[in-house]
C-alpha positions, 0 to 999 in steps of 0.5 A, a space after each residue: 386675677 386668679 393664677 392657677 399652677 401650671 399643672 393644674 391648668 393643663 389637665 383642667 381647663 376653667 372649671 366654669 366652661 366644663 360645667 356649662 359644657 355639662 349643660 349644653 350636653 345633657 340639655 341636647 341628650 334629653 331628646 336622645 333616646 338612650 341617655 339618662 341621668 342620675 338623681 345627682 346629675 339630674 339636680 345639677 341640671 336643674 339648679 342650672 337650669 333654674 340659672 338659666 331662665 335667670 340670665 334670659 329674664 335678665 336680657 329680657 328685661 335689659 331688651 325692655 329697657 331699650 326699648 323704652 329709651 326708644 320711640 317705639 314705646 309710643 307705639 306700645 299700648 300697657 295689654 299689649 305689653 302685659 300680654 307679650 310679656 306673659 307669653 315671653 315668660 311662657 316661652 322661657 319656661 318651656 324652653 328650660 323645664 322641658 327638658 328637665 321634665 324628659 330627663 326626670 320622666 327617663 330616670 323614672 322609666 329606668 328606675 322602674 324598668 330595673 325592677 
């Protein structure tokens, strides 16, 4: 275990919570008129943004293995799953490229309203 120096602790809380703080914020600001992001900004939205859909593909695909350990799998059919699968893979991206889109889509309007 990592132990930090006591000042340092008191003016920073974990650097790991601040950058998911970053996330949650700017992800609830994209559908917020009046914000926009910076090119920097807007890169480390997206890197995890990209580390996002990588942790819900990952329970996805840990929801998949219990299920498969369950009798419900008699009950699946191979299209039927595929197809689930698709739309779940959809969904997923929606969720994470929207929002990066709005936000991309903003700066651009800034930009060119600068001009």
């Amino acid at each position: 275990m990592l132990v930090l120096p006591h000042a340092w602790r008191c003016c920073n809380p974990e650097p790991e919570a601040i950058e998911m703080r970053f996330y949650i914020a700017a992800y609830r600001n994209a559908f917020r008129r009046s914000h926009t992001l910076s090119g920097k900004q807007l890169a480390t939205f997206l890197l995890y943004s990209v580390v996002v859909f990588a942790l819900l593909m990952g329970l996805y695909l840990l929801a998949w293995q219990v299920v498969i350990y369950t009798p419900v799998i008699n009950y699946l059919t191979a299209p039927g799953v595929m197809q689930f699968s698709v739309y779940a893979i959809h969904f997923f991206q929606l969720i994470v490229l929207v929002p990066v889109a709005i936000h991309l889509l903003k700066m651009v309007v800034a930009y060119l309203c600068r001009k």
